[in-house]
N, C-alpha and C positions, 0 to 999 in steps of 0.2 A: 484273817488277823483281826482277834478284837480290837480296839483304842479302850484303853485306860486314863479318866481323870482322875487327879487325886486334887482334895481340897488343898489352896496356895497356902493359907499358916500353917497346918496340921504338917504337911509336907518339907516347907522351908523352915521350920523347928527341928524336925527332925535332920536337917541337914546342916542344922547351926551346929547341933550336937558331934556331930561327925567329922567336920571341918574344922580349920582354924584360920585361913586364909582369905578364901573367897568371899567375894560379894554375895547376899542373896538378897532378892527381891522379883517383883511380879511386873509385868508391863504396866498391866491398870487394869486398875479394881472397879467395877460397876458398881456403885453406891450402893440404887435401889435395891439388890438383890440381898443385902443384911440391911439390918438396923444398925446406922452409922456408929452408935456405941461402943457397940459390940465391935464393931469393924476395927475403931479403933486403936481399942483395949485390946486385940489381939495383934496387931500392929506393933505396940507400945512393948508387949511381949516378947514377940520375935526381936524387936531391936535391943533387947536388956541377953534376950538366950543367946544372940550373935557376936555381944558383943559389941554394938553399934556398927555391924558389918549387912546390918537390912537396909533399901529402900523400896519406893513402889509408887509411883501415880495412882490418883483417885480420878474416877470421873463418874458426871450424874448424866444420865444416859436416857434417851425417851422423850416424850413428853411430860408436863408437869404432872401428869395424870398417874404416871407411872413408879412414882416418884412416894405415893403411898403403899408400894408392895411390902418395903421394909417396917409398915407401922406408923413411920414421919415424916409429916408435913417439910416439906423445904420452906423456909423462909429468908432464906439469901439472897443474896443478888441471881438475875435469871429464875428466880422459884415462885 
C-alpha cells in the first residue's frame, strides 16, 4: 500500500468547495517549511473559500538555525 500526502491548503479548498457544514483545518503547520507570507495569505484564503469554517495551529519548529529554510529571519520573541 502506497501513503498519499496531499498539500494541507490545496487540499482543504478543495474541501471548502464541497462542504457547507464542517470545520476544516490542520493540527499545525511547521512555519519554517514556507515563507510565513505565503503561509498566511494562503490561510487568509482558505478562511474567506470556507466561509470562516477554517482553523489551524502555527508552530516554529527546530532550532533558530532552521528557521531560515523558508528565506526569514525570525525576529520575535524565542528567534
Amino acid at each position: 500500500m502506497r501513503l498519499r500526502f496531499y498539500e494541507p491548503f490545496t487540499t482543504l479548498s478543495w474541501l471548502a468547495g464541497v462542504t457547507e457544514r464542517i470545520r476544516l483545518g490542520t493540527s499545525v503547520l511547521i512555519v519554517p517549511y514556507r515563507h510565513p507570507l505565503l503561509m498566511a495569505r494562503m490561510a487568509a484564503n482558505l478562511d474567506r473559500f470556507s466561509g470562516g469554517r477554517s482553523s489551524s495551529a502555527w508552530a516554529r519548529a527546530g532550532p533558530a538555525r532552521s528557521s531560515t529554510r523558508s528565506g526569514c529571519r525570525s525576529s520575535g520573541a524565542g528567534g
